[in-house]
C-alpha positions as CSV (number, residue, x, y, z in Angstrom):
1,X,-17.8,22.2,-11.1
2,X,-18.2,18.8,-13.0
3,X,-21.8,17.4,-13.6
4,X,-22.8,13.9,-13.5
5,X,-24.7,12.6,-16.2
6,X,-27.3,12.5,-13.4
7,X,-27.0,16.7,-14.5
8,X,-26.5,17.5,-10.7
9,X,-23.0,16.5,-7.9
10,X,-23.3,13.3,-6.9
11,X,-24.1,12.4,-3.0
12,X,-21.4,9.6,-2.5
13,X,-20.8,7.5,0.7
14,X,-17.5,5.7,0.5
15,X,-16.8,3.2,3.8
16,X,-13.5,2.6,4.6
17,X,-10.6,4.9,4.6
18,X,-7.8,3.1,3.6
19,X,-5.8,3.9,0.5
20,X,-8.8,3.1,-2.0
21,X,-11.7,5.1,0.1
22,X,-9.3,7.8,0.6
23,X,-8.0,8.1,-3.0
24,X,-11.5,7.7,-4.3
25,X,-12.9,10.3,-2.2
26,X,-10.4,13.0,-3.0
27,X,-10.9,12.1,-6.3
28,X,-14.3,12.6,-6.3
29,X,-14.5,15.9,-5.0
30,X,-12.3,17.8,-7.0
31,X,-14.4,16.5,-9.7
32,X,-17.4,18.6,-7.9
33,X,-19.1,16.0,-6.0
34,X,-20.4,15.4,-2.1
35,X,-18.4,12.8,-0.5
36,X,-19.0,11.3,3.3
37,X,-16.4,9.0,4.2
38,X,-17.0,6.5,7.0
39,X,-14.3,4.3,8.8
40,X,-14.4,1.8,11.5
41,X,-12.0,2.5,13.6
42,X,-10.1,5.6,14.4
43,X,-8.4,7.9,12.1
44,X,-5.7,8.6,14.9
45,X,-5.0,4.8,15.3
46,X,-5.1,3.5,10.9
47,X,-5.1,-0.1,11.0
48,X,-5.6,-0.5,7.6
49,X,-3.3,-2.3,5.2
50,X,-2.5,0.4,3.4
51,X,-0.7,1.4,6.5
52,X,1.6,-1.4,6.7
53,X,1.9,-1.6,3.5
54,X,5.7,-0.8,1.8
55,X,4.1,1.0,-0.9
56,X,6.1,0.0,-3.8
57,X,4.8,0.3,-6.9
58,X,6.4,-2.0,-8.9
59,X,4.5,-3.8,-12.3
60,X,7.5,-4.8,-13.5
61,X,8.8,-7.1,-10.4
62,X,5.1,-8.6,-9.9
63,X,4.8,-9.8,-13.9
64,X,6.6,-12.8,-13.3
65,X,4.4,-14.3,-10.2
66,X,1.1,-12.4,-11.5
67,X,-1.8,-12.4,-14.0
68,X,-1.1,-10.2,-17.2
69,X,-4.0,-7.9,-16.5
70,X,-2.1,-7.2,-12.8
71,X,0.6,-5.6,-14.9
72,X,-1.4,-4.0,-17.2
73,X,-3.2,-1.9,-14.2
74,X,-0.1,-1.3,-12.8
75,X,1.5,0.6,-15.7
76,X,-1.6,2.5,-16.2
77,X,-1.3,3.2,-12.3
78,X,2.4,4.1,-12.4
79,X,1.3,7.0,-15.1
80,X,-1.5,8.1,-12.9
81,X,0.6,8.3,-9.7
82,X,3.5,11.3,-10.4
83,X,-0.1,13.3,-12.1
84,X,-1.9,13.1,-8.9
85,X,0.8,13.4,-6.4
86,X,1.7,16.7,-8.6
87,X,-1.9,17.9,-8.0
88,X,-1.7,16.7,-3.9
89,X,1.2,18.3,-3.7
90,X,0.5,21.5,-4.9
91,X,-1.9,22.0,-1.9
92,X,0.4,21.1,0.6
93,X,3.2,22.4,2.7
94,X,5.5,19.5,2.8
95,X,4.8,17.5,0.2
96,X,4.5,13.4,-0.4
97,X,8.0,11.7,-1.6
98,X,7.8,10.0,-4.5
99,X,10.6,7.8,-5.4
100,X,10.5,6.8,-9.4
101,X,14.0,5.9,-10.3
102,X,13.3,2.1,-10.6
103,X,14.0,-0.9,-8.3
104,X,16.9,-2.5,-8.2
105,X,17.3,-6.6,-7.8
106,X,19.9,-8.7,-6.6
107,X,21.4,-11.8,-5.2
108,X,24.5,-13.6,-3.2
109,X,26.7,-15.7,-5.3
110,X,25.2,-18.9,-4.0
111,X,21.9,-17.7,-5.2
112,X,22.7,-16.4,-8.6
113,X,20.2,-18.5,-10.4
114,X,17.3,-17.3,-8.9
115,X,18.2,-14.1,-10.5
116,X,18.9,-15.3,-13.5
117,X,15.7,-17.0,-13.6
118,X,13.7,-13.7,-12.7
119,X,15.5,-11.9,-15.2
120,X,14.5,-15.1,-18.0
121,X,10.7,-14.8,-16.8
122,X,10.5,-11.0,-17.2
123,X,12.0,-11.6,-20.5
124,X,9.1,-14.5,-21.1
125,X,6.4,-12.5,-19.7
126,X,6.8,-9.1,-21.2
127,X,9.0,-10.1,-24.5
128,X,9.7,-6.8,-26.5
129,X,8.6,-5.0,-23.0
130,X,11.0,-6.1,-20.9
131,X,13.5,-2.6,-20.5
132,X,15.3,-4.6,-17.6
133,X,18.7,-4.7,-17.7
134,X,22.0,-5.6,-15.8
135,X,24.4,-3.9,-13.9
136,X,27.8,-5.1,-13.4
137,X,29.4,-4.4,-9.8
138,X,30.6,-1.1,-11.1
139,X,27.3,0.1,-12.6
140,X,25.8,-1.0,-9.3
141,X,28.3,1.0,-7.6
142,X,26.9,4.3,-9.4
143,X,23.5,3.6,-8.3
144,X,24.0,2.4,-5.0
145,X,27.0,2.5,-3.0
146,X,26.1,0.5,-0.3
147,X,25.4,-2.1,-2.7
148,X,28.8,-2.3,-4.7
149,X,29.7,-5.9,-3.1
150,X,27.2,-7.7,-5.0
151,X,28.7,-8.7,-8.2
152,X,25.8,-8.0,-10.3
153,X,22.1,-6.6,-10.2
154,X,18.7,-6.7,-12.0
155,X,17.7,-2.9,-12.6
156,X,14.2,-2.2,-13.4
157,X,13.3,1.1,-14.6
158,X,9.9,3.4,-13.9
159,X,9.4,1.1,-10.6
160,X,8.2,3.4,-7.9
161,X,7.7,3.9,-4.3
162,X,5.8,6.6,-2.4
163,X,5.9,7.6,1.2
164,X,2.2,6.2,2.2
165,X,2.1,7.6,5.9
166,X,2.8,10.5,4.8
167,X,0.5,10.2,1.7
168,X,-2.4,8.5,3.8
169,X,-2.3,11.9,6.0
170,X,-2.4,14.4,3.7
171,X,-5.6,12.8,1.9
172,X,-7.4,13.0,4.8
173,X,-6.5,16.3,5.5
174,X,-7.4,17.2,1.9
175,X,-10.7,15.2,1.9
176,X,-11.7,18.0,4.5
177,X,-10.6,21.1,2.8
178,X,-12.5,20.0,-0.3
179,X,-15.5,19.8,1.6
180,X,-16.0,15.9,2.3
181,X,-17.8,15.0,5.7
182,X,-15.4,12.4,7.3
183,X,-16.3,10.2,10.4
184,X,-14.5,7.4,12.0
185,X,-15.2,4.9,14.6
186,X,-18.3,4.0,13.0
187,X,-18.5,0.6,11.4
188,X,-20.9,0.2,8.6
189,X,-22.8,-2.4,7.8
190,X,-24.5,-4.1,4.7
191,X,-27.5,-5.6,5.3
192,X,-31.3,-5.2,3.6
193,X,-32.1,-2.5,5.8
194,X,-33.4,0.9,4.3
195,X,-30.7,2.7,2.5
196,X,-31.7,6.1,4.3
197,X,-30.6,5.0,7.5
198,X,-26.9,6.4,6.6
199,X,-28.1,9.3,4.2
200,X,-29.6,10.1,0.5
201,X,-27.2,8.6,-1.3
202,X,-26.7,8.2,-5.4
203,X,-24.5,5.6,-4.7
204,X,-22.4,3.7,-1.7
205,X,-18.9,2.7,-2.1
206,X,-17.8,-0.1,0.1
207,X,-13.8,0.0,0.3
208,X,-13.3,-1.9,3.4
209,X,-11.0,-4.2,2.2
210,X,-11.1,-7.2,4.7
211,X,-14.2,-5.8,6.5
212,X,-15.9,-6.5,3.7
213,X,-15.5,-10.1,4.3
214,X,-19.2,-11.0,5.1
215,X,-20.5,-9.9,2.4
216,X,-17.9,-11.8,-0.1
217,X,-17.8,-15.1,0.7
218,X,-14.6,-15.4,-1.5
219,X,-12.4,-13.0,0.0
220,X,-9.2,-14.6,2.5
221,X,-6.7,-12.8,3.8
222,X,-2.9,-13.2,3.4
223,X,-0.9,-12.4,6.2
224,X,1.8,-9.8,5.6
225,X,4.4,-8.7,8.5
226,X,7.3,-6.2,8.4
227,X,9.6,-4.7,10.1
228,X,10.7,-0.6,10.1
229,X,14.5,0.1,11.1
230,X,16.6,3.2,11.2
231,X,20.6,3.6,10.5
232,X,22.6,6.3,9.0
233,X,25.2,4.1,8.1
234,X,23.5,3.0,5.0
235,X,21.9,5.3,2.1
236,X,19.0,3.5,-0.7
237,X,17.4,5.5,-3.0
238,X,16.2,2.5,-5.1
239,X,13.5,-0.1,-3.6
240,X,15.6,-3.4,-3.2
241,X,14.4,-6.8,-3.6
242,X,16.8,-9.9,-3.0
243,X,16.2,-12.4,-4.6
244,X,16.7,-16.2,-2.2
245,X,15.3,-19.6,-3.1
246,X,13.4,-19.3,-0.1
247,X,12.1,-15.2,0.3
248,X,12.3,-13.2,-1.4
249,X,12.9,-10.1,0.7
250,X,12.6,-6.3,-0.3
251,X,13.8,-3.0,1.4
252,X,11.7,0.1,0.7
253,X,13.7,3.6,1.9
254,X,11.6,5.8,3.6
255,X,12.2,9.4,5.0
256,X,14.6,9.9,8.1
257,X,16.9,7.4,7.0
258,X,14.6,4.5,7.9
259,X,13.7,1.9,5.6
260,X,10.4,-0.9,5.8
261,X,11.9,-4.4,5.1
262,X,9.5,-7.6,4.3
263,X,9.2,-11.1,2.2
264,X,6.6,-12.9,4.1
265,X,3.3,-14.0,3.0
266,X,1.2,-16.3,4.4
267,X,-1.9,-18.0,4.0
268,X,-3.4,-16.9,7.3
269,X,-5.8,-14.7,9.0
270,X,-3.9,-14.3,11.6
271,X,-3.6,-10.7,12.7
272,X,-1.2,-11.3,15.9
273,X,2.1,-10.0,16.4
274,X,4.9,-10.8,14.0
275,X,6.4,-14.2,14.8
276,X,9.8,-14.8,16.3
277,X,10.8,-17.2,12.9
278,X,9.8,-14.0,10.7
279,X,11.8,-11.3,12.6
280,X,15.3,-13.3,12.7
281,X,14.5,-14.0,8.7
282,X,13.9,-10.8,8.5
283,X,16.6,-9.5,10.3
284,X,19.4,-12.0,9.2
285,X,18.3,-11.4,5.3
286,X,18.4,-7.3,5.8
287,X,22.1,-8.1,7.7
288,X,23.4,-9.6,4.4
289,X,22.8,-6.7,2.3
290,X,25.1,-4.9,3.8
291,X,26.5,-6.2,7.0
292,X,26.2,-2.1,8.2
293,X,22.7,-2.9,8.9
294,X,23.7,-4.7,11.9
295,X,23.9,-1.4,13.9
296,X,20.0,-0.2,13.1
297,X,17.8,0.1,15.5
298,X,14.4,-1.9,15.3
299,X,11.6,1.2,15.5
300,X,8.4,-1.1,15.0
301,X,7.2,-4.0,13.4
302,X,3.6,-4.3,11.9
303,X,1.1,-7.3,10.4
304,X,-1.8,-7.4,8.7
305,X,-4.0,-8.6,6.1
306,X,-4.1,-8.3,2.1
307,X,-7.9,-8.8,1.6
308,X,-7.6,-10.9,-2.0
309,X,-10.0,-13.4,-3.9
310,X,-9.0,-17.1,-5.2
311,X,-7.0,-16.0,-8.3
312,X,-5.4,-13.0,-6.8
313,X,-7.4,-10.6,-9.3
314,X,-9.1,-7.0,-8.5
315,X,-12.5,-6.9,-8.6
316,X,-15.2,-4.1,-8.9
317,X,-18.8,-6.0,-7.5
318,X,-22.1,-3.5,-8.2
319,X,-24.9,-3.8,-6.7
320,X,-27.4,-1.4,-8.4
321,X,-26.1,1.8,-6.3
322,X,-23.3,-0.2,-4.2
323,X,-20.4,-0.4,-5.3
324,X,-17.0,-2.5,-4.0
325,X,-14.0,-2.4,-4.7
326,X,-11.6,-5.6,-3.1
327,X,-9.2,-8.1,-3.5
328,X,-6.1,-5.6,-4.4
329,X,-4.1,-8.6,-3.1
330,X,-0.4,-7.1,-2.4
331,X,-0.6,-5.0,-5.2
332,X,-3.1,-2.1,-3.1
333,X,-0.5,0.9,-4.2
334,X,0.4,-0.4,-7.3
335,X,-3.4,-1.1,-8.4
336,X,-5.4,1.6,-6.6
337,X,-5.2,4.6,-9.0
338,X,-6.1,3.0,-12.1
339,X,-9.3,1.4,-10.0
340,X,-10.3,4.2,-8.4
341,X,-10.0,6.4,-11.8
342,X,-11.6,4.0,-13.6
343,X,-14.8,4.1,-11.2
344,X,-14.4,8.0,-10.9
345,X,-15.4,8.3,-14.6
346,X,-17.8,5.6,-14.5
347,X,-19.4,7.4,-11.5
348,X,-18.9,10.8,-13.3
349,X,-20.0,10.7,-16.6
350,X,-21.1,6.7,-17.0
351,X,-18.2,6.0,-19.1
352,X,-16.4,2.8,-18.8
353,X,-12.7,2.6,-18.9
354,X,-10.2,0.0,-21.1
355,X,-10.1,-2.3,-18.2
356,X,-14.0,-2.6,-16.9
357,X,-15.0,-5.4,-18.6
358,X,-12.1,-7.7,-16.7
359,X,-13.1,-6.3,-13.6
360,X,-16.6,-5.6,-13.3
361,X,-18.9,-8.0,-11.7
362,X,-22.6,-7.8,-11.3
363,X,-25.3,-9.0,-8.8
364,X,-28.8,-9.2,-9.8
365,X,-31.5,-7.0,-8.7
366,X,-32.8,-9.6,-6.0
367,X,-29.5,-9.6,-4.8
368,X,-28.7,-5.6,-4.3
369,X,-27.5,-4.7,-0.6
370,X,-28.2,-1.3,1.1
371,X,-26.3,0.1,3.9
372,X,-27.0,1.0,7.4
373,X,-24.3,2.2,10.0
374,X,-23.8,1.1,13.7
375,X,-25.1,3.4,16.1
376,X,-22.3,4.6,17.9
């Protein structure tokens, strides 16, 4: 069993049990520690964004609108991810897809430039880095039939995706093998109350993404909606993105022969329904792929809200013995590992990882929060 340098397993309370709490807890118990995991609502009923999310993970497509140190996480991330889902899926009796044959980027005639200027910013951004290259229609044709109409494409190699419902699942499932105490419906708060109020604790890990809000004044959330569909008249193996002056849309494959389809992002806090505008975009972009798409049936369509701070940057806040972790942005699959690694070891052993300076911020002593839940 691992030791802490406190000599004895840790007594950890993560709240919130989206990707992050879930990924950090699992974490933390193989490593020999005593994890209770605490979320809001129900575990039957995940509303978090992690949920919604398309789960790409994709450094190389999100260099050219993102800050350097986004990409940076991510490529450490995309190493961490095939490890970790090796280890997951050793326990388990179907195991998580993982899909890392790259992405794959293109565009209609008319919008040709746009992908000629995505393809000049990766080659700005990432300079000797850049392993992007083209594909001419019959190149295309080899790694996606459906797609051989397009005269050209962007491929992007290493890019990722990963089946999170499945994924989500199977943590939680795993986070109660290991040992970890896991309990939903009950919010958690962070007030000045008395820390024993939710347990003996070494330290409290507050993942709650936008439920954290309150207590960073900062945070917004940016409104995300999508849309699931289901055909078998059209095979992807490769995450898609097309690239339009206006959206730039992306179609994720997912088991079953269904695929997740978004582009929008807007400044809102809005959690409602998906908006009428959004599903005919959405809809009438996916049709132009490949105009086989017109025969899939709609399954469900989903919002919700990428908690994210003013420049778009992760950010670990301690608190003495609380921790967060926020403001994954729209990068939550593609930033998550390296994060919670990163404050795995930290909590471990005390060590700080290559990144923990750039995301590390402190709060005085005066300013320290303690925890106390919601009576149910």
């Amino acid at each position: 069993m691992t030791r802490s340098t406190f000599g004895r397993p840790l007594e950890i309370a993560i709240v919130g049990a989206g990707l992050l709490g879930r990924l950090l807890a699992w974490r933390l118990l193989r490593q020999g520690h005593r994890v209770s995991l605490f979320e809001a609502g129900s575990f039957d009923q995940p509303r978090s964004a992690a949920h919604t999310a398309a789960a790409m993970i994709s450094p190389l497509s999100e260099v050219v609108s993102s800050e350097p140190l986004v990409y940076h996480l991510g490529m450490a991330s995309l190493a961490l991810w095939p490890q970790w889902l090796s280890e997951l899926n050793s326990d388990l009796p179907s195991p998580v897809q993982y899909g890392n044959s790259g992405s794959i980027v293109v565009a209609h005639a008319q919008d040709a430039a746009e992908l000629q200027q995505f393809k000049y910013d990766l080659q700005t951004r990432l300079q000797h880095d850049d392993n992007s290259r083209w594909l001419d229609q019959r190149e295309l044709a080899d790694y996606e039939p459906d797609l051989a109409h397009f005269p050209q494409a962007l491929y992007l190699p290493g890019e990722a995706h990963v089946d999170n419902r499945h994924l989500l699942g199977c943590l939680l499932n795993q986070i109660g093998k290991l040992g970890g105490h896991c309990v939903d419906n009950t919010p958690v708060i962070f007030t000045n109350g008395e820390l024993d109020l939710l347990g003996n604790f070494n330290y409290v890990v507050d993942c709650r993404g936008m439920g954290s809000k309150e207590n960073h004044p900062g945070l917004r959330g940016v409104r995300g909606e999508v849309m699931w569909v289901e055909t078998g008249e059209v095979r992807l193996q490769h995450a898609v993105r097309l690239m339009h002056p206006r959206y730039k849309l992306y179609v994720v494959p997912k088991p079953q022969q269904r695929f997740i389809i978004g582009a929008t992002e807007i400044e809102s806090e809005d959690r409602s329904p998906i908006s009428l505008q959004s599903t005919l975009e959405l809809a009438s972009a996916l049709y132009t792929i490949n105009p086989a798409l017109a025969e899939a049936r709609v399954i469900e369509t989903d919002t919700n809200l990428r908690p994210a701070y003013a420049d778009n940057l992760p950010r670990i806040t301690v608190n003495g013995s609380c921790i967060s972790i926020n403001g994954l942005y729209r990068h939550g699959y593609l930033l998550a590992p390296v994060m919670v690694d990163h404050l795995a070891q930290f909590l471990d052993q005390g060590s700080r990882g290559h990144f923990w300076n750039n995301l590390v911020h402190h709060h005085s002593e005066a300013d320290r929060a303690s925890v106390a839940p919601i009576s149910r």
